[in-house]
C-alpha positions, 0 to 999 in steps of 0.5 A: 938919774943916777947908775941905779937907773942904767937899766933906762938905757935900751940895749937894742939901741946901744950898740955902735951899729943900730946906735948909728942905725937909728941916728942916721934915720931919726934925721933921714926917715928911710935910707936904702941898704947900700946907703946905710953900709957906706954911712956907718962903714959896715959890712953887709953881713954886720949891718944885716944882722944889726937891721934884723934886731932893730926889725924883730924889735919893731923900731924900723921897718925893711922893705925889699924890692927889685930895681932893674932887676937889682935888689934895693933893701929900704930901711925906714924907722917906725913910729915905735922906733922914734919913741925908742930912740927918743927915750934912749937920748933922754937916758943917755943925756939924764946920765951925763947931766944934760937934759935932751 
C-alpha cells in the first residue's frame, strides 16, 4: 500500500473522538454515555455529535433509557461497525508497513 491508496483510510473513523470511540467498544462491546465522556475527556456536546455520525453511519448502535428516573445513553458497536473498524487498522498499519 502506498499514498495512492489513502483513500482506504475511512473518514467516519479517523478523527480522534469516533477513533477513540470505536477502540474503546472494539474491546468493551457496549459503554454507557458517561463512560465513554470520561474515557475519551470529551464534552457532552463534542462526544454527542461524534456518537450521532458513527450511529447515521451504522457502525454502533445508541440505545436511551431511563434509570431511576435518570437518562442512561448505551453505546454498543455494530457488527458493520467491527468490520469497519477492522478494515480501518489494516489500512492504517498497510501504511506504516505493519500488516495488522
Amino acid at each position: 500500500m502506498g499514498l495512492h491508496d489513502l483513500g482506504r483510510i475511512d473518514e467516519i473513523i479517523h478523527g480522534r473522538i469516533r477513533l477513540g470511540i470505536m477502540v474503546y467498544l472494539a474491546d468493551a462491546e457496549v459503554a454507557d454515555f458517561t463512560e465513554l465522556k470520561t474515557a475519551l475527556e470529551a464534552t457532552q456536546g463534542n462526544l454527542s455529535i461524534h456518537l450521532k455520525k458513527l450511529e447515521e453511519a451504522g457502525y454502533v448502535s445508541i440505545d436511551k433509557s431511563f434509570v431511576d428516573k435518570k437518562p442512561l445513553t448505551r453505546v454498543r458497536i455494530t457488527d458493520a461497525g467491527r468490520e469497519a473498524f477492522q478494515a480501518y487498522v489494516e489500512a492504517i498499519g498497510a501504511l506504516i508497513g505493519k500488516p495488522a
